[in-house]
N, C-alpha and C positions, 0 to 999 in steps of 0.2 A: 558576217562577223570578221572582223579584222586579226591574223593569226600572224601578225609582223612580228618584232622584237622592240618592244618601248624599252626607255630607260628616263627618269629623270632625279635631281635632287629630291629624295624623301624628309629631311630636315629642314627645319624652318630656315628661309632665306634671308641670313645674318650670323655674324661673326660669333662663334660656340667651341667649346673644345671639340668638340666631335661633330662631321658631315656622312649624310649615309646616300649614298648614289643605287640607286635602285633598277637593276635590269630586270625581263621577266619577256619568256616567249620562248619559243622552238631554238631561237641561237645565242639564248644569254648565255651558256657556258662558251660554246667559239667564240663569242665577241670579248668575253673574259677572259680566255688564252690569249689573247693575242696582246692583253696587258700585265695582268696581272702574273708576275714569279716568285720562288718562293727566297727567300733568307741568302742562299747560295744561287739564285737568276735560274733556277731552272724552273721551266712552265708545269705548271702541276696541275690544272683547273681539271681535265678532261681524269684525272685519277683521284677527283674530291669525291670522296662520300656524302651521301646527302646528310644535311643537317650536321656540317660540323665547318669549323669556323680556321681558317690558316692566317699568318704571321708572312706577310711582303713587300713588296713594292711595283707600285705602277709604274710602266716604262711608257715613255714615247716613241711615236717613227725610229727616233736615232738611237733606241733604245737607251738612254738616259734617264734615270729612277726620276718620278714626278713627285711621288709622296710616299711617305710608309702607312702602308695600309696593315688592316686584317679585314680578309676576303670569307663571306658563307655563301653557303650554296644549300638549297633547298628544290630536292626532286620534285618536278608536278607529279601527280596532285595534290602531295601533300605540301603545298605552300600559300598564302595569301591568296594570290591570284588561279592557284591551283596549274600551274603554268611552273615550266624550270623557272628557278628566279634566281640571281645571284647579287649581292650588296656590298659594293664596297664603303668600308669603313674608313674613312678618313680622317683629316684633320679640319677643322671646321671654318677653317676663312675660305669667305666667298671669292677668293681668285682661285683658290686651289681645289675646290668644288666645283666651279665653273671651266677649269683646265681637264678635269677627269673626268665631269661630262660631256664634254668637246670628242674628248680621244673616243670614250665610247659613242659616240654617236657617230665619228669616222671610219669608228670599227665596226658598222652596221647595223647598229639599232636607230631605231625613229624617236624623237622627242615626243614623250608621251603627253596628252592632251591632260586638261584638269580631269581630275576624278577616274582615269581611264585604268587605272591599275583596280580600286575597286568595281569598278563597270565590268572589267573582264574576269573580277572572282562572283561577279552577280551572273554571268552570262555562261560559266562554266558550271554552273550550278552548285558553287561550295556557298556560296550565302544568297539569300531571297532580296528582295528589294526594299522591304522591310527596316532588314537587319543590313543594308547598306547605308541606308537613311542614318541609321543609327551611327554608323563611324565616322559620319560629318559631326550629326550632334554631340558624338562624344568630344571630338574637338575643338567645339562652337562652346561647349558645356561653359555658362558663367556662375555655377555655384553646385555643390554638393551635390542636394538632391536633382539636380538634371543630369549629375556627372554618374550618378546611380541609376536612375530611370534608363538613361542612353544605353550603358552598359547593357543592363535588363533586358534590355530590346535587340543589341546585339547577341546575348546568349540563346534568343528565339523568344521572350517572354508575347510577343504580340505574334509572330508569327504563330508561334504554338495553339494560340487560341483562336487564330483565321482559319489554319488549319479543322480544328475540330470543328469549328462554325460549318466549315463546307463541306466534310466529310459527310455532316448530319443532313445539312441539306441536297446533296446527290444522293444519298440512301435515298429519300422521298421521292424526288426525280426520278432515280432509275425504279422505284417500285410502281410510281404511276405509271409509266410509260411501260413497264411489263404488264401490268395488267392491263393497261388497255389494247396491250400486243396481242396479250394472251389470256381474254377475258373469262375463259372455259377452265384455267387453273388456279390465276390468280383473280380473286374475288377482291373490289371494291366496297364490299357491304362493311356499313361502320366505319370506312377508313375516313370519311372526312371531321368526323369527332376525334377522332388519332390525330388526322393533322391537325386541327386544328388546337388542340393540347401543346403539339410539340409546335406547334408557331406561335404561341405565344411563350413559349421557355424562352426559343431563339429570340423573339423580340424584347423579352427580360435582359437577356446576357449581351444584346447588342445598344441596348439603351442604356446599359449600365458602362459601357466603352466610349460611348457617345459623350456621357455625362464628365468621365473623366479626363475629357478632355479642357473641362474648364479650368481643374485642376491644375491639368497636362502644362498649358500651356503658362499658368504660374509659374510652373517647376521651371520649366524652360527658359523662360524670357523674363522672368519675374516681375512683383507685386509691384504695378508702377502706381505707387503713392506720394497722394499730394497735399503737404503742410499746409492748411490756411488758418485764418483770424486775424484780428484786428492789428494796426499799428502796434509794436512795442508789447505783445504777445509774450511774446518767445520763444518765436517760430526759428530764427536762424540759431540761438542758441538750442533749439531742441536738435535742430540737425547736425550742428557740431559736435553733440552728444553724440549724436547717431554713428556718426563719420570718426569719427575720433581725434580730431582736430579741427583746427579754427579754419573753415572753410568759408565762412561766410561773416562780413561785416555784422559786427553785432555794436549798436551804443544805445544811447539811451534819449535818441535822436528819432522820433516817431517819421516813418515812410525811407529808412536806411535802404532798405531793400525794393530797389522798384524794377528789377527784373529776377525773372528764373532762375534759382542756380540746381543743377544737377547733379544727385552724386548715386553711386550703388554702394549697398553694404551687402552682406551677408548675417542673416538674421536666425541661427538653429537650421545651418545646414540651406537656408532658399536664400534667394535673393531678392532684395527692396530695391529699385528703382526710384530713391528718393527726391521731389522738386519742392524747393523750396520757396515759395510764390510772395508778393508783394502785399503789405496788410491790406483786407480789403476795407475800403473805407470812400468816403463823398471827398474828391481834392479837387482842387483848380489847376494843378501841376499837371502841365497834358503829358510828360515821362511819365509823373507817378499813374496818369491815368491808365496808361500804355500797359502799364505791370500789373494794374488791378484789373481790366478786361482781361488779362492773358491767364490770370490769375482761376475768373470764374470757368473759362474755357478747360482750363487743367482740371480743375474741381469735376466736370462736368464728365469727363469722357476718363479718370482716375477710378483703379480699381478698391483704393482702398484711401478715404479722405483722411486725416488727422487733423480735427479740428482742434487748435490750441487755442483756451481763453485765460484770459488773465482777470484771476477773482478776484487782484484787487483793486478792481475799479467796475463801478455797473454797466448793466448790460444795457446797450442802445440800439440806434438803430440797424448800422453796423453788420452788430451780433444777428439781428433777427433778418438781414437780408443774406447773412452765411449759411443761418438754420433753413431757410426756404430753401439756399444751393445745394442743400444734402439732405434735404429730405427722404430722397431716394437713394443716396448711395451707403455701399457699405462703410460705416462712419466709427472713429474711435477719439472721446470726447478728451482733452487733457486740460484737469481743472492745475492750469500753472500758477507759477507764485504762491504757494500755499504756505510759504517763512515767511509771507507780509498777512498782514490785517483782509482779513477779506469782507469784498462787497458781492462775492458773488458766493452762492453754496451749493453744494451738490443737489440737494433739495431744491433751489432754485434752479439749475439746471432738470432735471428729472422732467417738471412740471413743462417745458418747453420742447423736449428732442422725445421722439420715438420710444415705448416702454423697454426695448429690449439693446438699447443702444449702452453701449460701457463706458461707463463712467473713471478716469483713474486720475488719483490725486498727484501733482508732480510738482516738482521744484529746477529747474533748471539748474538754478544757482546751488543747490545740497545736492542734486545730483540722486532724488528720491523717484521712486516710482517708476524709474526705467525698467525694471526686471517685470511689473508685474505687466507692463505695455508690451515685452517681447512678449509675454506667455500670453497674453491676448490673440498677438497679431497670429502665432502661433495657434492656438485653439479657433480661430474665427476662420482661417482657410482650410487647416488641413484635421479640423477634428480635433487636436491635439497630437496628431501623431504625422510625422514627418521625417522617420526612418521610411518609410513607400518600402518594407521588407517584403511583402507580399504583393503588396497593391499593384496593379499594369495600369499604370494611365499612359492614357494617348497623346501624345508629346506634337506631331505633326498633324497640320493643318488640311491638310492631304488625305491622310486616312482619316480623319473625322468626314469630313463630305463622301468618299466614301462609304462610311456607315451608316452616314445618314440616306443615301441612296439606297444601301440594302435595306436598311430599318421600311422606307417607305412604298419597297417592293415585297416585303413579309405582309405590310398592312395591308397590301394589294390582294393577298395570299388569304387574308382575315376576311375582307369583304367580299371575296368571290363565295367562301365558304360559308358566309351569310346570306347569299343572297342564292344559295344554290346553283351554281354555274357549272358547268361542263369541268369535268376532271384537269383536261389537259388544258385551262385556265389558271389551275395553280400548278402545273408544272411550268408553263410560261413565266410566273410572277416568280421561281422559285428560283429558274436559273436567273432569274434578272439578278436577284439577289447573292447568289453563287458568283458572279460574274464581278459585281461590282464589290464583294470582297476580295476576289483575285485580283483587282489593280492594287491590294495593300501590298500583296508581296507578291506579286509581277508577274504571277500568272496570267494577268489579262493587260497587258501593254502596248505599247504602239511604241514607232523609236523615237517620236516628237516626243512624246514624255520621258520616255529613259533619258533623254540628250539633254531636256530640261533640269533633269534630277542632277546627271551626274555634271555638269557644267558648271553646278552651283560648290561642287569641291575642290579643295584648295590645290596647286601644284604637288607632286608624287604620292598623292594621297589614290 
């Protein structure tokens, strides 16, 4: 492990009132004497109490003030990195941030590598790996609830329950292997109805982790849905609804729209991942054709379709080459136009889409039916409830394959004890699964993966 002295800009790289330059290691207070003085130029650093914050200025070589700072300081362990850490507070243009990590970097700290300040509070043991994951996410966070979930996950909400997961399962472990140490005290009789009890709880409460990660990953990267239907719909009008402004050519010009256009909103706290796709429809126009294949591709591989029809005109052929593309996906039908004369009716839709698929009446042009479409989108992912005040979903891609690796080493655990097999078969299958929970929070790593993990965080983070 590397015990140098890093330093780098901890604020985002661009022009802000405020820049925070971030040292940390065995000689961030001497690399900070040697700049930082206080009000009246005298060097104060090595006489700071921990966790409290001074009024100065940076000096150069020629000792000539660079900026006016306020200087903290935070004794290890108890700091981020768990490491002395000291930050200077400065003024936030990028020449005068870039001059004051220069000086300290002349004064003996090392430019610190991406993610490397959190890497050395995972490796000092003041946070898991886990709950390192989580302090990228909270910064990556593009809506609410993933800005809540990350948090969660930083206060230990998934560590806490890997923990108990593995607590449970080395109880078993160490009880087998005593009894088969010490078969004269500790008796084996009836214990594989015991375990086999408590291995199926643990494959309850890990399949239930598994599951939320379909969730997880809504919260995260959000619900990428995809507007279709026919020509002159009201597909780009429904998403300038969406977006809150005119983001998309609307006339009254059938095939306006012959490519993708992209937008995110924030829908009750998650995020939509809005495309608004080209009507699908039979043309000769090989552009429009270009938008209508790209169109069903989007359809295809979209978490959540919005099929917009326009009642007032009949349904063709069109229509029923749309209903075959979403036969299978999660689908929310919008009977538009509904201030015109209609040829199409809810009852006529019913009889063609899926019994359980929602139906909602809307108007582009009145601007009707929007409320009850969010409470849908709402009740159709998260239940209806989308505060996550309790709930731990699995946010990383990462710990899911993980769990599904222990999940499939419990089962291992399941058919040995079926098929009557030798004790120390489900202690094998038991630590498999001990093991491959400990890569969630980094008890069982390698540095090729730490190096992957932390590489992937931003500069002074």
């Amino acid at each position: 492990m590397k015990t140098d002295t890093i330093a780098a800009i901890a604020t985002g790289m661009t022009h802000s009132g405020i820049g925070i330059i971030r040292i940390s290691g065995n000689d961030a207070v001497l690399i900070a004497d040697k700049l930082f003085v206080d009000k009246k130029y005298n060097p104060i650093m090595k006489q700071m109490k921990s966790h409290t914050i001074h009024y100065g200025f940076i000096l150069d070589e020629k000792k000539e003030a660079v900026d006016e700072v306020m200087v903290s300081f935070m004794k290890g362990p108890k700091s981020f990195t768990a490491e002395d850490t000291v930050e200077i507070n400065c003024h936030g243009g990028m020449l005068i941030m870039n001059r004051i990590l220069e000086l300290v970097i002349r004064a003996g700290a090392r430019l610190a590598e991406p993610g490397e300040f959190t890497k050395r509070a995972f490796l000092n043991g003041r946070i898991d790996l886990s709950e390192a994951e989580a302090v990228m996410d909270i910064i990556s966070s593009k809506n609410e609830m993933a800005l809540k979930s990350s948090l969660k996950q930083l206060k230990g909400s998934v560590s806490d329950i890997i923990h108990k997961l593995r607590d449970e399962i080395i109880y078993e472990i160490a009880f087998i292997e005593s009894a088969l140490d010490d078969p004269e005290h500790i008796s084996l009789d009836g214990y594989p109805e015991k375990l086999g009890q408590k291995t199926d709880d643990l494959l309850k409460r890990v399949d239930k982790l598994i599951h939320s990660a379909d969730n997880g990953k809504l919260i995260k990267e959000g619900i990428n849905t995809v507007i279709v239907g026919k020509p002159n719909a009201g597909k780009s009008s429904l998403l300038n609804l969406l977006v809150g402004e005119e983001k998309a050519i609307v006339t009254d010009v059938a095939g306006t729209t012959r490519d993708v256009l992209e937008e995110s909103i924030k829908l009750h706290g998650i995020g939509l991942n809005i495309i608004d796709t080209a009507g699908i429809r039979y043309t000769e126009d090989i552009v429009e054709k270009i938008g209508v294949e790209k169109a069903k591709k989007y359809a295809t591989d979209a978490d959540l379709v919005i099929y917009v029809v326009d009642s007032s005109v009949d349904f063709d052929e069109s229509d029923m080459e749309i209903l075959e593309l979403i036969q299978d996906k999660k689908c929310i039908v919008l009977l538009n136009k509904t201030d015109l004369e209609p040829k199409v009716t809810e009852e006529d839709l019913k009889s063609k889409i899926k019994e359980d698929t929602v139906i909602i009446k809307t108007s582009t042009k009145e601007i009707t039916g929007m409320e009850e479409f969010e409470e849908t989108v709402k009740n159709m992912f998260f239940s209806g409830e989308v505060t996550a005040n309790e709930e731990i979903y699995i946010t990383n891609m990462r710990h899911k394959e993980c769990l599904l690796d222990a999940y499939e080493s419990l089962k291992q655990v399941k058919r040995s004890l079926m098929d009557d097999m030798p004790e120390d078969f489900y202690s094998i299958d038991l630590m498999s699964a001990y093991t491959s929970l400990g890569f969630i929070i980094g008890e069982e790593v390698d540095d090729d993966l730490m190096q992957e993990i932390f590489s992937k965080f931003c500069m002074g983070k």
